[in-house]
C-alpha positions as CSV (number, residue, x, y, z in Angstrom):
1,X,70.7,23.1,87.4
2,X,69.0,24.9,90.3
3,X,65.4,26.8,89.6
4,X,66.1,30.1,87.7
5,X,63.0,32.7,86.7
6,X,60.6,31.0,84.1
7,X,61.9,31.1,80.8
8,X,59.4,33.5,79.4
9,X,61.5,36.4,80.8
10,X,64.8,35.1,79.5
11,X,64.3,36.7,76.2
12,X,67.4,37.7,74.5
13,X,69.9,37.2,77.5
14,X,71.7,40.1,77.8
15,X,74.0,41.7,80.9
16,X,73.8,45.0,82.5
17,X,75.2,46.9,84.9
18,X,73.6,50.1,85.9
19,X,74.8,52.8,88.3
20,X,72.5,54.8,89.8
21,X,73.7,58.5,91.3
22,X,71.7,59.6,94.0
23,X,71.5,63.1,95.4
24,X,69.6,63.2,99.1
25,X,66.2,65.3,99.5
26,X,67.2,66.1,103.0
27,X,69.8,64.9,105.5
28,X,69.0,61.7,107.2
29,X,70.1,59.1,109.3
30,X,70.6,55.5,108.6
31,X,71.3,51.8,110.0
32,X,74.3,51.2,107.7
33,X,73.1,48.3,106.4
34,X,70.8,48.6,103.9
35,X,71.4,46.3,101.0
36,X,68.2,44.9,102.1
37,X,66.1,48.2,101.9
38,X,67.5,48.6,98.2
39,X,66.5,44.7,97.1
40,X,63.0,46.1,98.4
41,X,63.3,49.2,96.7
42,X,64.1,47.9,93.6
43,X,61.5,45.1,93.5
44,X,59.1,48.2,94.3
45,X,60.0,49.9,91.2
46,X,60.2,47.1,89.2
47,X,56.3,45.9,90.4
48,X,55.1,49.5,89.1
49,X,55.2,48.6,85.3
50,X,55.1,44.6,85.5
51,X,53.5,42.9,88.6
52,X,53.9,39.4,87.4
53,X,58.0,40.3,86.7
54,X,58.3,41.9,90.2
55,X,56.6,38.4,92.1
56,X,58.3,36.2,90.1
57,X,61.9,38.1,91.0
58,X,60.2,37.9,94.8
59,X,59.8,34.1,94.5
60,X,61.0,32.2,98.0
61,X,61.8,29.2,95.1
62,X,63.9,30.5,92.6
63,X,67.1,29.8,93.5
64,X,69.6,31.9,91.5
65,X,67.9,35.6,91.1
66,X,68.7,37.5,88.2
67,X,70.2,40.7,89.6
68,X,72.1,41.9,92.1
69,X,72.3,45.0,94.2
70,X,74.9,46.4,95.8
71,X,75.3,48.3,99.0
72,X,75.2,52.2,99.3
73,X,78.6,53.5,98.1
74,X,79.8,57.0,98.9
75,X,79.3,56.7,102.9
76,X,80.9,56.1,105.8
77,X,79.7,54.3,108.6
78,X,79.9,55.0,112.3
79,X,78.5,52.8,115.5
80,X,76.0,50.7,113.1
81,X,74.9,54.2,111.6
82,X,74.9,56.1,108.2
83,X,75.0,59.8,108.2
84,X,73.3,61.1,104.7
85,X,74.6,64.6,103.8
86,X,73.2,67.1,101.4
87,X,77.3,68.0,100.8
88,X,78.0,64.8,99.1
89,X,76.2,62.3,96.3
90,X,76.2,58.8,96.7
91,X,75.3,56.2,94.6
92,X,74.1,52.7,93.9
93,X,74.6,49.6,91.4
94,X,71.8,47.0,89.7
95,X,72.9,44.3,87.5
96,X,70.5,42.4,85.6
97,X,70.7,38.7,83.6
98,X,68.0,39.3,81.4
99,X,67.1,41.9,79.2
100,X,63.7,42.7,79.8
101,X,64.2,43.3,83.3
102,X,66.9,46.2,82.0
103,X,64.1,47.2,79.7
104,X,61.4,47.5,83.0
105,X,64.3,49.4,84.8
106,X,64.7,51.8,82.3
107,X,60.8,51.9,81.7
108,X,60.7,53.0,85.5
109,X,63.6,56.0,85.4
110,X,62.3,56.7,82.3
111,X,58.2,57.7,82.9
112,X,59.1,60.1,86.2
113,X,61.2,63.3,85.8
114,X,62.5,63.2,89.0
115,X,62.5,59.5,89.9
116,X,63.3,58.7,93.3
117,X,64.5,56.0,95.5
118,X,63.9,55.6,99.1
119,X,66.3,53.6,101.8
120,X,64.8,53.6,105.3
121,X,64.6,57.3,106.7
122,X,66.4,58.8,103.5
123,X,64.9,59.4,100.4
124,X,67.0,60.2,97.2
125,X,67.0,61.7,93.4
126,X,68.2,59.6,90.8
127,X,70.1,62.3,88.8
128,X,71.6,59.4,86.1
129,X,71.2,55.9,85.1
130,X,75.1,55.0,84.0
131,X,75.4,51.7,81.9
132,X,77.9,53.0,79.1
133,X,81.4,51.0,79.6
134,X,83.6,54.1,80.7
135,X,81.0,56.3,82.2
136,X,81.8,54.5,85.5
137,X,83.8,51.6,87.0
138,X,81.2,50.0,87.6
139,X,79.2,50.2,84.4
140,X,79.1,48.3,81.7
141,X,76.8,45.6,79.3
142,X,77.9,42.7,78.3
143,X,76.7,39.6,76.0
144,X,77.0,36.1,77.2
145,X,78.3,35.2,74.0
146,X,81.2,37.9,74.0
147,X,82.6,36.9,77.8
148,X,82.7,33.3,76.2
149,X,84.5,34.4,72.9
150,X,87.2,36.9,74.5
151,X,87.8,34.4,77.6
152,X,91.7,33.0,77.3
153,X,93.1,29.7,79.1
154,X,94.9,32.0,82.2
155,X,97.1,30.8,84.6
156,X,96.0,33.2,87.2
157,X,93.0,35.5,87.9
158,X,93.0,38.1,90.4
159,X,89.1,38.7,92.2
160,X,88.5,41.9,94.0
161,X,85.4,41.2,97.0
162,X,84.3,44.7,97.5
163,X,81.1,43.8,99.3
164,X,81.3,41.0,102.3
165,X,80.8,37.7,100.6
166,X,79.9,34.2,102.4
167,X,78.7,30.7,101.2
168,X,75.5,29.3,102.6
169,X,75.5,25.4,103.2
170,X,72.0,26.0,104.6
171,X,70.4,25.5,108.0
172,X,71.7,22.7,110.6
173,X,70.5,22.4,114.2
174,X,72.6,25.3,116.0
175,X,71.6,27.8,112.9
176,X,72.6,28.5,109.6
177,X,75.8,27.2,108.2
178,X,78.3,29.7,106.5
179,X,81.8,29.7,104.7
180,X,83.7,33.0,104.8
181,X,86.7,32.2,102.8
182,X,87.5,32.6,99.4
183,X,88.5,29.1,99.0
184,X,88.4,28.7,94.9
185,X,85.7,26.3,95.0
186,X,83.5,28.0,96.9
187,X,83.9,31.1,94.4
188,X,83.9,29.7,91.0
189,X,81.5,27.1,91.9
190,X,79.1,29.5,92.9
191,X,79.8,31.9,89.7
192,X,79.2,28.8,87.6
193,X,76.0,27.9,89.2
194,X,74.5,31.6,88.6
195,X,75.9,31.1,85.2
196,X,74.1,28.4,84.2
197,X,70.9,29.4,85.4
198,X,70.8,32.3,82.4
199,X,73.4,31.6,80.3
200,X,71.9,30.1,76.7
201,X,72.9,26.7,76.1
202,X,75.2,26.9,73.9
203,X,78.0,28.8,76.5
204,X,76.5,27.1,79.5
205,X,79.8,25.0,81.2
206,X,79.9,21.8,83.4
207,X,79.5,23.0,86.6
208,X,80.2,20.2,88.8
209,X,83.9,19.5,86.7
210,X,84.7,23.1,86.6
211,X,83.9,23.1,90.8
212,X,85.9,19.8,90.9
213,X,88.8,21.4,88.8
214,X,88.8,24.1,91.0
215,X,89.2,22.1,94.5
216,X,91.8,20.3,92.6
217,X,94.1,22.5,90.6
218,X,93.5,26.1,91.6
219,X,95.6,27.5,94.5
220,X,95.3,30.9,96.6
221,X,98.7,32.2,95.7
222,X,98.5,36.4,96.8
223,X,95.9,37.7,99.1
224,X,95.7,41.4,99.8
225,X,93.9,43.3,102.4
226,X,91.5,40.5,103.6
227,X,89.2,41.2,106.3
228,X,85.8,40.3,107.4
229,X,83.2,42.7,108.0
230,X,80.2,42.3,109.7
231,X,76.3,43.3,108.2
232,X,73.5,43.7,110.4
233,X,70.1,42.8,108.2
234,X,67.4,44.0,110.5
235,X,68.7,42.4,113.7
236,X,70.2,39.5,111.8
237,X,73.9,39.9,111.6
238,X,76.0,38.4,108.9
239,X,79.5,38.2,108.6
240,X,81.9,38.3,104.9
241,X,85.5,38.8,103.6
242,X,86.4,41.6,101.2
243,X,89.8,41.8,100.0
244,X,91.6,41.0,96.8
245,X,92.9,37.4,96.0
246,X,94.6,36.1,93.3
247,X,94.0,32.4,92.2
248,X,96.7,30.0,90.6
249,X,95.4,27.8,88.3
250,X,97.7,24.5,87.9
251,X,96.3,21.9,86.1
252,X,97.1,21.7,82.5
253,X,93.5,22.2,81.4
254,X,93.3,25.1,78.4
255,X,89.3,24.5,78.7
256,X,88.4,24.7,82.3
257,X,91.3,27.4,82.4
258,X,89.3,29.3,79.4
259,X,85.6,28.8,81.7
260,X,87.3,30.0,84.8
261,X,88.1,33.4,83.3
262,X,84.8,33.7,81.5
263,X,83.4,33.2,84.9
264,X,86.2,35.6,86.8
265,X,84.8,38.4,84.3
266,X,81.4,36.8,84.5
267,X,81.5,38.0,88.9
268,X,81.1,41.7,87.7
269,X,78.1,41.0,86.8
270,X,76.8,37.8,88.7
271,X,78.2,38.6,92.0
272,X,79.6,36.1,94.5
273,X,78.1,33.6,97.2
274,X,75.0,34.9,99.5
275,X,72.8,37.4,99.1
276,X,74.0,38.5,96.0
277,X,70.3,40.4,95.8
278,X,71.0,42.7,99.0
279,X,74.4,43.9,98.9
280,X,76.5,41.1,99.6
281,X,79.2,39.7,96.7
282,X,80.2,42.4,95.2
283,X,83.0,41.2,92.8
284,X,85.3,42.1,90.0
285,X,88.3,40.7,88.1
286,X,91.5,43.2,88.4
287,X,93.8,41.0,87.0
């Protein structure tokens, strides 16, 4: 199992989702990529009730981080740029694998009237916190214990990448090494690795059969609108697909099928692949 956050914060796992709607002070403009800017901001808010939470999250050595944050939704970009106008709202996701870090999120929007969020040369009001399933797409809360109960042996799962998603195989002599195709693999490895870093024992799976299954018996059967699109973290571009892809899954295996759709509903909240923390791997099961 890769490093994860010290157990003392893994009290009573729990998922959340948590959208934030954000109305802009003033007009601004923006580099378009700011995933990176929102991982800071959010670390920020986080290190004004718990220090010690907000270093550990920032540690170089854990491995699998706990959350995820997407990019800015609402906007539209143009030449590398992000116009932010008073005319429209915008807004932003968290997830979180442990429950106390929901409960020093809400701490934070909870002890300022007016809590705001900065992202580069804009500055924002949070007017809501939306985690109620129903209040938004992308909402929601989640037990680990109920995606393992209400997980059925599928024969095919459909993944929406709405954020551009790669897979790191680390750094070799001409630079770093990256995958950007949603080879089923790639993907479910990668969900079950995250899994497994906070899942309790009890629901954890076998990562390294259910990553072998996949390279075996799970096909690409229907891919829609797949594209790669290119992010540009402060001078350091990065390249991902989005699109929508459904997965075939062949071999007669009722539990590996059972883990693989656990995990396909498990990616709303995990994300996908690389930088899962600044915007990239974005993912939800539509089918």
């Amino acid at each position: 199992m890769e490093k994860g956050i010290d157990p003392l914060i893994r009290d009573v796992p729990s998922l959340y989702s948590v959208v934030l709607r954000l109305a802009p002070l003033a007009e601004a403009e923006i580099e378009a990529t700011v995933g990176h800017r929102a991982h800071a901001a959010f670390l920020d808010a986080i290190r004004k009730v718990s220090p010690d939470l907000s270093a550990a999250l920032h540690d170089p050595e854990v491995s699998v981080r706990p959350f995820t944050v997407s990019p800015l939704w609402g906007t539209s970009a143009r030449e590398g740029k992000i116009r932010i106008s008073l005319e429209r709202t915008y807004w932003l996701r968290v997830t979180l694998l442990v429950r106390p870090l929901y409960e020093r999120l809400m701490e934070v929007l909870l002890a300022d009237e007016r809590p705001q969020l900065r992202l580069g040369a804009a500055t924002f009001l949070i007017q809501e916190a939306l985690t109620t399933p129903g209040s938004h797409p992308w909402a929601g809360y989640a037990s680990w214990e109920e995606l393992a109960r209400r997980a059925q042996p599928e024969r095919e799962l459909t993944l929406e990448f709405v954020s551009p998603t790669a897979f790191s195989f680390g750094e070799k002599s001409w630079g770093r090494h990256m995958v950007v195709l949603p080879l089923p693999e790639l993907v479910f490895g990668s969900l079950a690795r995250t899994w497994n870093a906070y899942a309790p024992s009890p629901v954890q799976v076998e990562a390294r059969a259910l990553e072998h299954y996949a390279e075996e018996h799970v096909v690409v059967q229907q891919i829609a609108h797949l594209q790669t699109r290119m992010l540009n973290f402060s001078g350091r571009p990065q390249i991902g697909f989005v699109g929508r892809v459904t997965y075939g899954l062949m071999g007669e295996n009722d539990i590996a099928r059972i883990q693989m759709a656990m995990l396909a509903d498990f990616a709303f909240y995990g994300g996908v692949g690389y930088k899962r923390a600044m915007g990239m791997g974005q993912c939800r099961r539509v089918g």
